[in-house]
N, C-alpha and C positions, 0 to 999 in steps of 0.2 A: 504494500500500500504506500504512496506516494505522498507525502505531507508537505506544508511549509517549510518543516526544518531541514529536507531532505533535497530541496528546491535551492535553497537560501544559507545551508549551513557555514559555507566559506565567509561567507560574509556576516554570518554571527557570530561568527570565531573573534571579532573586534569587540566584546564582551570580556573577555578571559583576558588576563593580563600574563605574556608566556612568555619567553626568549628561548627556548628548549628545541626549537624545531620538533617537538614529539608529541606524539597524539598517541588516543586513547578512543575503541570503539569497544562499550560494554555489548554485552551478550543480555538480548529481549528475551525474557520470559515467555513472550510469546513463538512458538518455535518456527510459523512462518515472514518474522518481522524482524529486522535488522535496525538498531541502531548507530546512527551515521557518528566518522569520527569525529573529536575535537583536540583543542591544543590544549597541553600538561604546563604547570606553572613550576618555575625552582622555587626557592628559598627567597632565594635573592629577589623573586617575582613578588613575593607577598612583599617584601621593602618598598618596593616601587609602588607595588599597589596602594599602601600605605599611604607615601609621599605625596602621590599625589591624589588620594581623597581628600587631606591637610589641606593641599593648595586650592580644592574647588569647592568645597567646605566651608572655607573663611570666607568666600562669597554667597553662598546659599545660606549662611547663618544669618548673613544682612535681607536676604529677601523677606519682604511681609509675610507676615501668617495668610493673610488673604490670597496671596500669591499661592503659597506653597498649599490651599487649600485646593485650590484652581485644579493644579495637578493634580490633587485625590479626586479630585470628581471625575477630569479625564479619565483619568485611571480604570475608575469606576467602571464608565461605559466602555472603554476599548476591552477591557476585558470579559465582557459580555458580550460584543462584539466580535468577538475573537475566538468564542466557547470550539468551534467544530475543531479548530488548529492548538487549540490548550488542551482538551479532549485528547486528541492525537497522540501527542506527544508525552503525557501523564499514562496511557494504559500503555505505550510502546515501552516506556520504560519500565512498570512497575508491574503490567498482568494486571492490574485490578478490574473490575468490573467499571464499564463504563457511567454504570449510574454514581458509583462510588468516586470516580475520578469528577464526577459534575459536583459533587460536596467540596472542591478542592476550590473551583472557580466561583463556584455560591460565597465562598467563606473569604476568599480573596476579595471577590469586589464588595464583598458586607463590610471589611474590614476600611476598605477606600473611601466605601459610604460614608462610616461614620468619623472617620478621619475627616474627610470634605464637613460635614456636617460640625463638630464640636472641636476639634482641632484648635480651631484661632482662641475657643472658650476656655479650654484647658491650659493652652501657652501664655494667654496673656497675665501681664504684668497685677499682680495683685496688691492690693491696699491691707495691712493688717496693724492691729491695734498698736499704739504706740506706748513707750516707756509713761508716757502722762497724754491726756488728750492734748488735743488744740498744740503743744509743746513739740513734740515729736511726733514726727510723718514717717511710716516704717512704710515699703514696699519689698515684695518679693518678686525679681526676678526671676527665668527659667532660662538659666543658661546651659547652650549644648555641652555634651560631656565632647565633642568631637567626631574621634572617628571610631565607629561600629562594628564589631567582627560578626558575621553572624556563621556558625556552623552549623547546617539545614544536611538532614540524615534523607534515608531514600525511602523512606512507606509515606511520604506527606511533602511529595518533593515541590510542587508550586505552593502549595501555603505554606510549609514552614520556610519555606526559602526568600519570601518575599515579603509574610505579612508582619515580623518581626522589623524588616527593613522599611516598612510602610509608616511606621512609628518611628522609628529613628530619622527617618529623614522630615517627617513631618515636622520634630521635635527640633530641625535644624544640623542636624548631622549626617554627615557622607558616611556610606557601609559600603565596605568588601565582604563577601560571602563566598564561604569555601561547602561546596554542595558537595555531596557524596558522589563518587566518581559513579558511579548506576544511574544518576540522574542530572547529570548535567545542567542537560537540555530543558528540561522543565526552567532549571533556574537562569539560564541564559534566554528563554522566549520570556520569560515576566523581566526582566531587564529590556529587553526589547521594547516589549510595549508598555514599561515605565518612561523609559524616553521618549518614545510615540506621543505620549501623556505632557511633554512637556518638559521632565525632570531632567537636566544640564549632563553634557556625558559627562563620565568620569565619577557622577557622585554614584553610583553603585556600580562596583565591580566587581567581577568573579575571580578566584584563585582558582586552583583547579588540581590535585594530585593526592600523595598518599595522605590519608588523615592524619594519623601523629606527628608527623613531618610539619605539614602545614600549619597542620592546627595549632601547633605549638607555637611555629613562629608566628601567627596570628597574634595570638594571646600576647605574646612578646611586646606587639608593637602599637595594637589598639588602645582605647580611653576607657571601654567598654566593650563586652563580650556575653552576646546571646548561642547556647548549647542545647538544643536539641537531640537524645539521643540516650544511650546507658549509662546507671549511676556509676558505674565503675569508673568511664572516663569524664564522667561529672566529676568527680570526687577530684580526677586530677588536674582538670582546668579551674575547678575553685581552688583549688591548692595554690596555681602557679597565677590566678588573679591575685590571692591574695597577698602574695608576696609581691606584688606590683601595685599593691593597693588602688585597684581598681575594681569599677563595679561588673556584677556576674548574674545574669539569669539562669537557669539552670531549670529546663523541662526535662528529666529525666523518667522512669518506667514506672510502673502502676501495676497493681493486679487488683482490679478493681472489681468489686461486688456488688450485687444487686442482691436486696430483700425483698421478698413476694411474702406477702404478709396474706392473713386467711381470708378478709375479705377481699381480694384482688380479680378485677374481670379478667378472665384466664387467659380469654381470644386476645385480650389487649395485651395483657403477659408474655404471648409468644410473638405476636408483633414487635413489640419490643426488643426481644430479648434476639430475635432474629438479627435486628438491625442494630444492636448492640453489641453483638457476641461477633458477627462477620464480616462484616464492615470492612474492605480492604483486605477480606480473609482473614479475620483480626488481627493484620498488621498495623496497629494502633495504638496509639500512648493510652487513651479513655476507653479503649474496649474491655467492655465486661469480661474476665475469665472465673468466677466466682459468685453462682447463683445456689441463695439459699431462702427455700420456700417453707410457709408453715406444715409441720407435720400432718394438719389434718386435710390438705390437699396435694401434697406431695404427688403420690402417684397420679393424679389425672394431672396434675401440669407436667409434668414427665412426659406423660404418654402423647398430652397436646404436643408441647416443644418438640418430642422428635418423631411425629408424626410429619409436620411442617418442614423440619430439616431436612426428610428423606423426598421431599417434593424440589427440594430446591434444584435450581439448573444450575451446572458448574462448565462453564467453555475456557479455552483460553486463546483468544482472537480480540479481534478488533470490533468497536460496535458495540451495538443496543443489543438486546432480546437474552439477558442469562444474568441469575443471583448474585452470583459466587467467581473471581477468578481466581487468576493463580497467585501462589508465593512470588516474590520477586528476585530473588537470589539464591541461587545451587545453598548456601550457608544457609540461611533459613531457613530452608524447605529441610536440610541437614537437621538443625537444632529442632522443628518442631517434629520430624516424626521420631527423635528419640524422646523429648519431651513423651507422647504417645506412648511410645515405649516403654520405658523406662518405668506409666505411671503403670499400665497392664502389667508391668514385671514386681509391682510394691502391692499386688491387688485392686487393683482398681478395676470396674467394669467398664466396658464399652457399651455402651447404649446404642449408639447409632455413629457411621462415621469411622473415623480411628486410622484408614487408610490412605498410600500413597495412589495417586491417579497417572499413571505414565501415559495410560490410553486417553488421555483429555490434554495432558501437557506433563512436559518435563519436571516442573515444579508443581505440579495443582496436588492440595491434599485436602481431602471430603471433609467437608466440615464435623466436628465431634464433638460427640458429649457425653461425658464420661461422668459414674457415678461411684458409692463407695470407697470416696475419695477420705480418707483421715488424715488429720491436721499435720501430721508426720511427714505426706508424702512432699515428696519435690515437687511435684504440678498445684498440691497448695499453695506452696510460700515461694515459688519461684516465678516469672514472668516467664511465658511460652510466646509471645507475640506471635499469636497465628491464629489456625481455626479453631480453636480448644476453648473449651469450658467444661467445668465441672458443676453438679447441682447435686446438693445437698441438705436433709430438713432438719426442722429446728423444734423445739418444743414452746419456748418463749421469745418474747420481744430484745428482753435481755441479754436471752440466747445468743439471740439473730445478730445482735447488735454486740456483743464479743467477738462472735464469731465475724464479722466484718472487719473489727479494728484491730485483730492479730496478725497484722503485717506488717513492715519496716515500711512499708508504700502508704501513699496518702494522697492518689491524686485524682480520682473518680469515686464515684458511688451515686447506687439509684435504689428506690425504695417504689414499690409498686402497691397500690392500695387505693379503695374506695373514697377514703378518710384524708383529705387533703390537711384537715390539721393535724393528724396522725402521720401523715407519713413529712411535715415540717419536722414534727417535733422528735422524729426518728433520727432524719438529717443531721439535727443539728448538732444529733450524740455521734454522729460519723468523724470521723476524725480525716476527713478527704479535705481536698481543697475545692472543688466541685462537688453537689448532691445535684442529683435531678429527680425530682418526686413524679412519678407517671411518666417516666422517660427514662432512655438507657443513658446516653450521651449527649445527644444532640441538642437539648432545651439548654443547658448553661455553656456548650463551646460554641452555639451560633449566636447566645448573648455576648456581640461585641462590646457590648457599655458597659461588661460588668469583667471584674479580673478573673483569671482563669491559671491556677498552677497547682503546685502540689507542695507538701506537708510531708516532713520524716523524708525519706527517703528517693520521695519523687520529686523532689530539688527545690530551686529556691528562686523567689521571685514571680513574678505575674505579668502575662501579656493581657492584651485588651483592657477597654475601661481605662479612665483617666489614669489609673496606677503604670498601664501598660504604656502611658504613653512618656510620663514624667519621670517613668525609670533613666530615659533617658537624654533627663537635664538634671544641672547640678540647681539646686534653690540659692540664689545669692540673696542676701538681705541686704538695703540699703536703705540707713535710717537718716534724715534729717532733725538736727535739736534745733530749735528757735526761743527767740526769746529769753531764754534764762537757761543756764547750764544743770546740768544733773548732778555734775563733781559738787560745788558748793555756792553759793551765792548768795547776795542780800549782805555780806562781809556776815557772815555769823561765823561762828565757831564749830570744828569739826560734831560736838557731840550737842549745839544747835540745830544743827543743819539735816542734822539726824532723826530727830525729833522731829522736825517738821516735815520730812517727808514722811516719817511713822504715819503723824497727825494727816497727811496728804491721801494717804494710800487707805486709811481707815475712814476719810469722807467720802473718799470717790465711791470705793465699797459701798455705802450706805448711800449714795446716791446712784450706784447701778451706773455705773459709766468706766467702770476698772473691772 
């Protein structure tokens, strides 16, 4: 199949910042689809790139809010505009289902939207209470932190690649992004029609080669550093930020549960739990692998959930018309069906599912649901990022709600129930950084107004929502005194002077103006 990038790719190559003469063409999961090559970056490449973000930066930090709004709204429409060739190029690289690669472009230009929309409201200059009224004028600026690193992994290769960078430059800062070498091309076409949009070359650039390598020397040289990916190597880019004393986002992994509480609509349960649990083949930070339902309905939700599972269609091509695609990397498809494995070999059953698919694709593995899972086994407490879930019942709420917060992870959870104030007050004993009440995922990571990250182990920090966006500017305060000084005045005497701001500070109190 013939795409834009396939058409055009020489000429997107001026995206990647390279001197190497060498390129790089990953292997599609899809086993009739070919990935076109691109250029590899040195060491030396990420300096450059650096360099000159600093120089196009210190101009884009003087353009208006309004301006740089202008561009998100661009943004906005070209890449809705744009759906059939972002489509393309997201399932060529990753196998996912093409409905599931449209989640990637929804969540992209939602993310534009409200950037265009509250942006100028979030950055502008704010008035805050002063040492004394009328006396002092205190204002808070939001100044950029600079320049951006963003490391964007390959199950979420146009959104994590770009809507990170959609805030930082909003916020006034230029990003280089170092995208997983499987995905490129996803994060080379959202640079594209960022500048399409408007956005000055050079203020977002791509590196391009081995991760450690790069990543490192990223981290080395940026103001600021957004990580998408495993806490393992979370743990070692917060390490080497914070010996740089700079700031760090940090979306790392999840094994996130879901509670089905007894009065739960079943039909709605497994709707859910479908599009929770498989999503990208659960190649997903927020995909549920951890459903536990009340004991006194256990078996028919069972029975519903993989009834539904064994209807699902699994291809692995291009296009509309099927559920489920494939794994996207030989390694992953590796780790989950030992995952599988390993959990049948601790006793676990198989319910439905459990298998590899060679006759569908190289990578594709049937979706699974595994039961008789105890707290013991590794597919409990470990992250499988794939098509795996386990379900298992509970006798109380209590229960339910132990049993969810026994994990070192903290970054999803969903609670299913008739009782909307019940399943609030469920949430807010979760220990996630996310709950979605009557939903698997999708109601709080398509709230772009609202933060979104994780707690314990699933790292640190928040995108979206004014927090997502102020991560990256530093707050300067700049106060004006008039009229009379704070040190001492009126000539009185140090423990005068004292006194009467005592006496100062205890009318204003009483007058409700302090």
């Amino acid at each position: 199949m013939t795409t834009t990038i396939d058409r055009n790719s020489p000429d997107l190559w001026r995206h990647v910042v390279s001197t190497t003469n060498q390129t790089h063409a990953p292997i599609s999961p899809f086993p009739h689809e070919t990935i076109p090559a691109f250029p590899l970056s040195s060491v030396a490449d990420v300096t450059t790139a650096v360099q000159r973000a600093r120089e196009v930066q210190r101009i884009w930090a003087l353009t208006a809010l309004k301006d740089r709004q202008t561009v998100m709204s661009r943004f906005h429409d070209i890449v809705l505009g744009h759906e059939t060739e972002i489509l393309d190029v997201i399932q060529r690289e990753t196998g996912k289902a093409r409905a599931h690669a449209m989640d990637e472009v929804l969540h992209v230009a939602m993310n534009a939207g409200y950037l265009a929309r509250v942006g100028k409201k979030v950055l502008r200059t704010e008035r805050r209470a002063g040492a004394f009224p009328i006396l002092t004028q205190s204002k808070v600026h939001h100044i950029p932190n600079g320049v951006v690193g963003v490391i964007s992994p390959w199950n979420y290769p146009f959104t994590l690649a770009i809507s990170d960078a959609l805030a930082a430059i909003m916020a006034g800062n230029a990003v280089v992004i170092k995208p997983d070498l499987q995905t490129v091309w996803s994060a080379i076409y959202a640079v594209e029609l960022l500048e399409q949009a408007g956005a000055p070359q050079g203020l977002v650039q791509i590196v391009v080669g081995d991760g450690p390598t790069l990543g490192q020397e990223l981290v080395a040289h940026v103001d600021y550093i957004c990580f998408t990916g495993s806490t393992r190597t979370g743990r070692l880019i917060a390490t080497q930020a914070a010996q740089r004393l700079i700031g760090a986002a940090l979306e790392l992994g999840g094994k996130n549960p879901m509670i089905v509480c007894a009065d739960a609509d079943l039909d709605k349960f497994v709707d859910i739990a479908i599009h929770s649990c498989f999503t990208s083949a659960g190649q997903l930070c927020v995909s549920t692998e951890r459903i536990y339902v009340a004991q006194e309905i256990y078996e028919l939700a069972v029975s519903k959930l993989a009834s539904r599972v064994t209807s699902l269609t699994i291809k692995a091509e291009m296009g509309w018309g099927y559920d489920i695609g494939s794994l996207t990397t030989s390694a992953q498809h590796e780790r989950v069906v030992a995952a599988i494995n390993n959990a049948v070999a601790q006793g676990a059953h198989v319910v439905v599912g459990g298998k590899s698919r060679p006759d569908i694709g190289p990578l594709v593995v049937e979706p699974t649901i595994l039961s008789h899972v105890s707290d013991q086994m590794d597919v409990a407490r470990q992250e499988v990022f794939g098509p795996c879930v386990f379900i298992s019942p509970f006798e109380t709420e209590e229960q339910a709600i132990a049993l969810a917060n026994d994990s070192e992870y903290g970054l999803s959870g969903s609670v299913i129930t008739r009782d909307v104030a019940r399943g609030r007050a469920i949430a807010t004993k979760l220990k996630c950084g996310s709950v979605n009440v009557n939903e698997g995922f999708a109601a709080t990571f398509g709230s772009v107004s609202a933060p979104m990250g994780g707690m314990g182990d699933s790292g640190l920090g928040r995108r979206h929502g004014p927090e997502g966006i102020r991560r990256f500017t530093q707050p300067q305060t700049i106060s004006v005194q008039r009229f009379m000084l704070i040190s001492r005045a009126f000539g009185m005497t140090d423990r005068q002077w004292s006194r009467f701001l005592a006496r100062s500070l205890k009318l204003m109190r009483a007058l409700r103006i302090r």
